[in-house]
C-alpha positions as CSV (number, residue, x, y, z in Angstrom):
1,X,0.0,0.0,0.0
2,X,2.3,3.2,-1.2
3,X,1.8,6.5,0.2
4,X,2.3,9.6,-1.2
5,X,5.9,10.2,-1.9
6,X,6.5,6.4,-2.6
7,X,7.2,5.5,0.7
8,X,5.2,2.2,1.9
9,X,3.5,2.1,5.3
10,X,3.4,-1.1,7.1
11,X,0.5,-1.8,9.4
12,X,0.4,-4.7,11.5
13,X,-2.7,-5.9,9.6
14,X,0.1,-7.3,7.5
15,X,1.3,-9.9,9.6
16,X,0.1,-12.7,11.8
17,X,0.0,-10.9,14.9
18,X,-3.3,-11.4,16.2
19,X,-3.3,-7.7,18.1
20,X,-4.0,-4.3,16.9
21,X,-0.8,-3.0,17.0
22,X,-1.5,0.1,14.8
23,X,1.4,0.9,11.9
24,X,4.6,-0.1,12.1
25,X,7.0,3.3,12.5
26,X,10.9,3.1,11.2
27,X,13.3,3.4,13.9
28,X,13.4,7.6,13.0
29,X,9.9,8.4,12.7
30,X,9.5,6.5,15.9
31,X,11.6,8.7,17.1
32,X,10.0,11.7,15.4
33,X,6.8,10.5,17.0
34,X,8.1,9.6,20.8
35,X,9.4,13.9,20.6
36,X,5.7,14.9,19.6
37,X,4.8,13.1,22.7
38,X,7.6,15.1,25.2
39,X,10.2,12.2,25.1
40,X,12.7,13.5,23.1
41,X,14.7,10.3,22.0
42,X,17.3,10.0,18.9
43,X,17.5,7.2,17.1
44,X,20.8,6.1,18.4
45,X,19.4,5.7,21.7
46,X,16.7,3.7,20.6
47,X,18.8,1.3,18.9
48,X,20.6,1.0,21.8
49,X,17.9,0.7,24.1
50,X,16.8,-2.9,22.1
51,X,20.3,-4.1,22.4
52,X,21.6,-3.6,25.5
53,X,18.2,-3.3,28.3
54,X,15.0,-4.6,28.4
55,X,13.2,-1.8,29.2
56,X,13.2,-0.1,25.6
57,X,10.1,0.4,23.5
58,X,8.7,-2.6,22.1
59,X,10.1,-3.8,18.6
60,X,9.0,-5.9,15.6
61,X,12.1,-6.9,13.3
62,X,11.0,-7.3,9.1
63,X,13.8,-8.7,7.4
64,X,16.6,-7.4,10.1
65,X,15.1,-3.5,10.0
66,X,13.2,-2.5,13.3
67,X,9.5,-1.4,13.1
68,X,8.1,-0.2,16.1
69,X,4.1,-0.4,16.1
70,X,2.7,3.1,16.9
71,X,0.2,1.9,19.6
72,X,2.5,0.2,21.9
73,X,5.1,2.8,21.0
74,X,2.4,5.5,22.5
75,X,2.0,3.4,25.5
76,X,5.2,3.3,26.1
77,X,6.0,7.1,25.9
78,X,3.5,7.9,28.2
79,X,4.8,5.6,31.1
80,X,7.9,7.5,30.7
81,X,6.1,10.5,31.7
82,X,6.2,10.7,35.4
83,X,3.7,12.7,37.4
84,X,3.9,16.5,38.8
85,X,6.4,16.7,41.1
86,X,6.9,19.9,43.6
87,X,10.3,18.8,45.6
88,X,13.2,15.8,45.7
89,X,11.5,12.1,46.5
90,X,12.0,11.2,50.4
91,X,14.9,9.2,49.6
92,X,16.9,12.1,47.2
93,X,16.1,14.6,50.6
94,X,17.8,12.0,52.7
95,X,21.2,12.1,50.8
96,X,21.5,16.1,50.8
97,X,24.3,17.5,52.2
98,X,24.4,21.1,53.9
């Protein structure tokens, strides 16, 4: 299914994933789409973030390239986002010197 400007979007309605998963985003407009959401991220980092810890956005690999489907991706963003704080956690207080 080509979209304007050649490029071809990949939805998860593709595969045989059973889920709704939404489209699958390259590794950059993931990034491009995490920063719309407040979590700035480049692309580097996410690569590393599948390689080396377990706590990066989930990942679907097509022939070797990473997709990231845009659903999860949002889900994950958000629980990145922590809550309004107005001082240092109790534990952070502790550790102050002065």
């Amino acid at each position: 299914m080509p979209e304007p400007g050649g490029a071809t979007m990949i939805s998860a309605d593709d595969t045989t994933t059973g889920g709704d998963e939404g489209e699958f985003l390259t590794r950059a407009e993931a990034a491009a789409f995490l920063s719309a959401m407040g979590v700035r991220m480049k692309t580097a980092t996410l690569a590393r973030l599948w390689s080396t810890a377990s706590d990066g956005p989930p990942v679907r690999h097509i022939r070797s390239k990473p997709y990231y489907p845009q659903r999860l991706l949002g889900d994950w963003g958000r629980a990145q986002i922590s809550d309004l704080r107005t001082g240092a956690p109790p534990a952070a207080q502790g550790r102050r010197r002065g």
